[in-house]
Residue, then its C-alpha position, 0 to 999 in steps of 0.5 A: x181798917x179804912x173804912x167798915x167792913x160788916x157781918x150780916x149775916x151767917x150760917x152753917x150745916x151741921x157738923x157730920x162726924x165720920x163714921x169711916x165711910x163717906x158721908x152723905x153730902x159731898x163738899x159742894x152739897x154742904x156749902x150750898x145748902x148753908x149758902x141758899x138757906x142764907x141768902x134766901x133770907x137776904x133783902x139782896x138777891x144771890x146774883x146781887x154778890x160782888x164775889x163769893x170765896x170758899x175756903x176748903x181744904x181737901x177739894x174733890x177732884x170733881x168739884x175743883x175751883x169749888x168756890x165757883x162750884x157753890x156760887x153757882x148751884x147757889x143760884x148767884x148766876x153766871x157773873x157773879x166770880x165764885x173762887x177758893x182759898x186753901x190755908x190748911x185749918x184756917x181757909x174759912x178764915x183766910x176766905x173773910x180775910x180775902x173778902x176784907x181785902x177785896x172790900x178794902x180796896x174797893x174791888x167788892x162791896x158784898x160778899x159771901x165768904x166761908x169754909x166747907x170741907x167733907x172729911x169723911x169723902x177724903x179718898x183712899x188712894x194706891x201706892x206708886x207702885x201700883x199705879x206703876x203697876x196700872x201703867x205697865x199694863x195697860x203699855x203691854x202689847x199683847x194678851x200674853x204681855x198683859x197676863x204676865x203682868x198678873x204674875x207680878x201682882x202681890x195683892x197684899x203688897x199692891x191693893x193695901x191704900x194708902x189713907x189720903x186723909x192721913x197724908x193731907x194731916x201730915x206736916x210734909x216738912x217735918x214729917x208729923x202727924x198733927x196729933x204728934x205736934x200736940x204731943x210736942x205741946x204737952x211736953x213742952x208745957x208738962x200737960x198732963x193726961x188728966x188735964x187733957x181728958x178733962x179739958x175735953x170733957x168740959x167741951x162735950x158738956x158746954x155743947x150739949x148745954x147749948x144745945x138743949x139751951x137752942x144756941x144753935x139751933x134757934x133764933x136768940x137775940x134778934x139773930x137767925x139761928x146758927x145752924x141750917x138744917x140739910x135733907x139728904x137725898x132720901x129725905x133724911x133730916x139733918x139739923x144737930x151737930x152729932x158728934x157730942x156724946x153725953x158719955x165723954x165724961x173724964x172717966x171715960x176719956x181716961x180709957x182710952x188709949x194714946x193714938x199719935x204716940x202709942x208708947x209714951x203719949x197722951x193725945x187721945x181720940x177723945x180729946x182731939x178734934x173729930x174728923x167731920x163734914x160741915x160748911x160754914x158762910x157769912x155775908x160780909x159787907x161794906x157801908x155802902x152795900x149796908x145803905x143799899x139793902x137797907x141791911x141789919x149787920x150783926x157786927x164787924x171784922x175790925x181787925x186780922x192778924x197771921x203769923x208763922x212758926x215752927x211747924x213741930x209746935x203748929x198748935x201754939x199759932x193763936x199765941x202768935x197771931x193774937x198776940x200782935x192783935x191785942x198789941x195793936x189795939x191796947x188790949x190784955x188777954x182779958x180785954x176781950x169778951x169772949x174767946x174762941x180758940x179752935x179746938x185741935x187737940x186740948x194739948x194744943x189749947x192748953x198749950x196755947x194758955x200756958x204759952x201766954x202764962x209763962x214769962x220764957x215763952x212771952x220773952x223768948x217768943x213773942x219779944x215781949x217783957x214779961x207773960x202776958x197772963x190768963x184768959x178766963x176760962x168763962x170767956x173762952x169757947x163758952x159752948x164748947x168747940x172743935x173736940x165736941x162738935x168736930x173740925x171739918x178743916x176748911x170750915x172751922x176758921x169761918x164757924x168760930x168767927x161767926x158762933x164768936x158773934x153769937x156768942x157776944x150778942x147773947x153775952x151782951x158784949x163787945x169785942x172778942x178774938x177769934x183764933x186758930x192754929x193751922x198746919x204747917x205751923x201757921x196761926x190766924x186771929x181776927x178780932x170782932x165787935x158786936x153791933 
């Protein structure tokens, strides 16, 4: 990059596992209660941002233009410009990617930039034809005409939803599921079951180790902690990520039944993301604004990286959006510190692995004259990821920027890569350094 572009900062609510019913805090709830417990702890006053930028990828229709929703009820004032970015799973990420562009060119020096996305508030919607059938009615003239129109009403047929959240997670241009692209993976790559289950498991373990070791929760090595309790309007409390469960052991995984292929499948509930609510932001931000505040960045975005792919095989994005990165800057999959590849769905994970492994792939795919290699497994999602602590989509890209950087301060280490496969067949990477 031209000139230094910093993270000073971050924060994000819990994430809020669905329980099939909308969640307690709408979208623009959840961003603003990361973003003031963020800035109020900044030497910068909220109205001191040049812009903020939220990613998120299944706005309300009441809080459209969310971003500007959030910067306001953030108290950043009138003229502070608050917009959103939508790239699928990677809008938090594409939101710091759109906040080192601006930064890059000038046009900003301080900006508040991240994710939120409240899943479980997703709606329910009718079908064409009933909402042909809500226009015919109210077009009828007479009592009579609007009567008759009842005898034309199959409840059964016109009344069954139609689930919006399984629309939006479904590829419009090859027609499937994100769950059925997983499952393209393990058969590209010969994943087996066990290797799923087990690879699940070991993301619930790393999260309750975190957990109850306060990585999340508490202040370690002179960073404020991770995660910014929410109160609801009752008054309830809200401070933990609540979608672990100590009971997600492999035996327990292995009964579960194939959800996206019920016949000849292997991606489960357990061993694919949950269906969450979360927001996530960080304070970025140049030298110039560094000097200003007199701030005390945690580290910096040193490069960024996207790519495209066949959408059937959407998962393996972070092999083709790193990839070029560590080419760019000399780096072996070893190189970095540490790795966090969003968690999808283990097969798409393991999937990504096995890509970097095998020499085909590396030639045929990635242009490269042998495979790449391995990453080892102590350096990648060290405390868990998506499986156990859940995929709020417009977040996911911002929180593993920022946890990444947590990550390598209490590691004591300097570079790692965040990445994240998008649908679509998109993949987003960024590389990161600890200050």
């Amino acid at each position: 990059m031209s000139k230094a572009i910093y993270v000073v900062d971050g924060a994000r609510t819990p994430f809020l596992k669905s329980r099939n019913r909308p969640g307690p805090f709408s979208a623009s709830d959840l961003a603003t209660a990361a973003g003031k417990s963020l800035l109020i702890r900044q030497p910068f006053a909220p109205d001191e941002l040049d812009e903020v930028i939220l990613g998120c990828a299944a706005p309300s229709v009441d809080e459209v233009n969310i971003g500007r929703v959030a910067a306001l009820r953030m108290g950043c004032g009138q003229k502070v410009p608050g917009w959103t970015v939508m790239r699928n799973c990677a809008s938090g990420m594409q939101a710091l990617d759109s906040g080192v562009a601006n930064m890059l060119s000038g046009r900003s020096n301080l900006v508040l930039a991240g994710g939120v996305d409240a899943l479980s508030r997703v709606p329910l919607l009718y079908s064409d034809v009933m909402v042909l059938w809500f226009s015919n009615f109210m077009a009828a003239k007479s009592p009579l005409a609007r009567a008759a129109m009842f005898l034309k009403l199959k409840p059964t047929q016109l009344l069954a939803p139609v689930i919006g959240l399984m629309k939006g997670l479904t590829d419009p241009y090859v027609g499937l599921l994100m769950g059925q692209t997983a499952e393209n993976l393990a058969y590209r790559f010969g994943i087996s079951r066990g290797e799923m289950d087990e690879f699940a498991a070991r993301s619930h373990v790393r999260v309750i180790r975190a957990q109850e070791s306060g990585f999340f929760s508490e202040a370690h090595d002179g960073l404020a902690p991770e995660i910014s309790p929410i109160y609801d309007d009752r008054g309830d409390l809200f401070k933990d990520d609540d979608g672990v469960r100590k009971d997600s052991t492999v035996e327990n995984l292995a009964k579960l039944k194939p959800f996206f292929d019920r016949k000849y499948g292997n991606v489960t509930a357990g061993n694919s993301s949950q269906i969450t609510d979360g927001a996530t932001w960080l304070v970025l931000a140049t030298d110039e604004a560094v000097k200003r505040h007199d701030l005390k960045p945690l580290g910096r975005i040193v490069d960024s990286q996207w790519a495209g792919l066949d959408p059937a095989q959407m998962g393996l994005g972070p092999v083709h959006a790193a990839t070029p990165l560590l080419k760019r800057h000399g780096l072996r999959l070893d190189g970095p510190d540490r790795w966090e590849i969003n968690e999808a769905f283990a097969a798409q994970v393991l999937g990504c692995l096995a890509a970097w492994k095998e020499d085909k792939y590396c030639r045929e795919e990635l242009g490269l004259d042998r495979a790449m290699g391995e990453i080892d497994p102590q350096k990648l999602n060290v405390d868990g990821g998506a499986i156990a602590l859940g995929h709020p989509v417009g977040a996911s890209g911002a929180r593993i920027v920022l946890h990444l950087l947590h990550a390598l301060k209490r590691a004591r280490g300097k570079r790692g890569i965040a990445s994240i496969c998008i649908g679509g067949g998109l993949g987003g990477a960024m590389l990161v350094e600890a200050l």
